[in-house]
C-alpha positions as CSV (number, residue, x, y, z in Angstrom):
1,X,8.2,8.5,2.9
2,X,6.7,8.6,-0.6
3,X,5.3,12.2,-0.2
4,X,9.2,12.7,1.1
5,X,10.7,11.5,-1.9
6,X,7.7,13.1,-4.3
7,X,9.9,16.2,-5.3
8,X,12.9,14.2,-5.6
9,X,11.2,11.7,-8.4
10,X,11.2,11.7,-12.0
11,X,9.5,14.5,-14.1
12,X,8.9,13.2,-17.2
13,X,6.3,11.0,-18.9
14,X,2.9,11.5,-19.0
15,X,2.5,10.5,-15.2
16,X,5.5,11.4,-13.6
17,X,7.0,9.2,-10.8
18,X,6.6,12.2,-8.9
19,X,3.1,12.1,-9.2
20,X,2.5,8.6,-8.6
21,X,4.5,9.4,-5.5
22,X,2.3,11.8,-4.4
23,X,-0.6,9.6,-5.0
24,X,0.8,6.6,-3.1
25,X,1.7,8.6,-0.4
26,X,-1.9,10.2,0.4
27,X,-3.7,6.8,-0.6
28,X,-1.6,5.4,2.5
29,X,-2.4,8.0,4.6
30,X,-6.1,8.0,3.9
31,X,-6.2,4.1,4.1
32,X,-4.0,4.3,7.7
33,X,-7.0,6.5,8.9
34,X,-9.8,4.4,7.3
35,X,-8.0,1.0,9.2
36,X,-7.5,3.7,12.8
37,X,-11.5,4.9,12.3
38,X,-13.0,1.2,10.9
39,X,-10.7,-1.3,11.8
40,X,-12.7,-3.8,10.0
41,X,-11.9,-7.0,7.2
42,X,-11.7,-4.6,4.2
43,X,-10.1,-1.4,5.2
44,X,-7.4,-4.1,6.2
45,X,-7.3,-5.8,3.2
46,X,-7.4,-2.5,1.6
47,X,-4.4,-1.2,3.5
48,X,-2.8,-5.1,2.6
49,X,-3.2,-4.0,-1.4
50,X,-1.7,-0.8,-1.0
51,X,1.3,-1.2,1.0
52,X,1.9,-5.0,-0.7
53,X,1.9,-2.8,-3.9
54,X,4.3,-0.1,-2.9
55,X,6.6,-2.9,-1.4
56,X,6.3,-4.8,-4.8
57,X,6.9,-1.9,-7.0
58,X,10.1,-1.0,-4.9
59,X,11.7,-4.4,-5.5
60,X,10.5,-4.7,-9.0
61,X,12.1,-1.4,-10.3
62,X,15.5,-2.4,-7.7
63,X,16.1,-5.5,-9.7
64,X,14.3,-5.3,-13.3
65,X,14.9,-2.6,-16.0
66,X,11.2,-2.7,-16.9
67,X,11.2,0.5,-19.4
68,X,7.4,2.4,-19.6
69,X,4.9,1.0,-19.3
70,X,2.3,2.7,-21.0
71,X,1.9,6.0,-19.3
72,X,4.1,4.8,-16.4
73,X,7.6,6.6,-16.8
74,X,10.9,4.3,-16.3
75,X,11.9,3.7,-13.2
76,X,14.1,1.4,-12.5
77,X,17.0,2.6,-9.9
78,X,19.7,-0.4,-9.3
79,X,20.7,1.2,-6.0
80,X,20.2,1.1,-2.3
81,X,20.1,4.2,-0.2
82,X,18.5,4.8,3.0
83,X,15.4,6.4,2.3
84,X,14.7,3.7,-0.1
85,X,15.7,1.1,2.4
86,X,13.2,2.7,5.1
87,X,10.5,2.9,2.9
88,X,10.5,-0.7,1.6
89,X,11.0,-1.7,5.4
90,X,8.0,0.3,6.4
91,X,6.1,-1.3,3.7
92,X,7.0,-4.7,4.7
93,X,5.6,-4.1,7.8
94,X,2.9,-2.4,6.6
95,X,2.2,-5.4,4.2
96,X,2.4,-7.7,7.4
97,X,0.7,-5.8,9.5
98,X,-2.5,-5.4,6.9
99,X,-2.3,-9.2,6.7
100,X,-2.5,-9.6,10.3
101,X,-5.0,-7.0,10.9
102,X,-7.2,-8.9,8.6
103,X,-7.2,-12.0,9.5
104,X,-7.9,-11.0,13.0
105,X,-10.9,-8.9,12.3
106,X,-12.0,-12.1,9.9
107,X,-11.8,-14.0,12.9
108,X,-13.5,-12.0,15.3
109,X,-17.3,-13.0,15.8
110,X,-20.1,-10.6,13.6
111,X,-17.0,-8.8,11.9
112,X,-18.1,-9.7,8.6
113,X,-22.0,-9.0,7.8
114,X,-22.9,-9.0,11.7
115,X,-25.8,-6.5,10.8
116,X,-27.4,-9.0,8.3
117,X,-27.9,-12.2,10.4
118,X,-30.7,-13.2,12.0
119,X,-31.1,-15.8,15.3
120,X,-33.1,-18.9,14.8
121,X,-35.3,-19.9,17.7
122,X,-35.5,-23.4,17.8
């Protein structure tokens, strides 16, 4: 959705919010086929980071007129619309589903360090 709504984004500021678009939208991609190829702890709690910070930056410019900040161009939009609404409900779920994905690979016997443990004979 983010590389969807890249062209549509501001262009001005020293990073554009189509750029930062852009960005988001291939960091999700690349993290969605890190968690598909290692689903492992930290690719989830990497995907977890990135789609909890898209979801956060989507409410936060909904409901606060932040301004720049620094390099970041303004961005606050006081409006629904469906695009918008999809991607902040695909993020939720993507937030969720990170979280999830996590703790069940945290769980999961020799997910964490398996490599590095050694048996003692007793």
């Amino acid at each position: 959705m983010h590389i969807k709504l890249a062209g549509d984004a501001g262009h001005t500021g020293t990073i554009t919010a189509s750029t930062l678009f852009w960005v988001q939208g291939i960091l999700a991609g690349v993290v969605a086929v890190l968690v598909l190829v290692r689903p492992r702890p930290v690719p989830y709690l990497i995907a977890f980071l990135v789609a909890a910070s898209a979801l956060g930056a989507v409410l936060l410019y909904r409901y606060v007129d932040v301004g720049t900040l620094g390099p970041l161009p303004e961005m606050y939009e006081p409006v629904w619309y469906t695009d918008k609404v999809l991607a902040a409900v695909a993020e939720a779920v993507a937030t969720v589903a990170a979280a999830i994905g996590f703790a069940v690979t945290a769980k999961t016997p020799g997910a964490v360090g398996a490599g590095r443990r050694r048996s003692v004979d007793a």
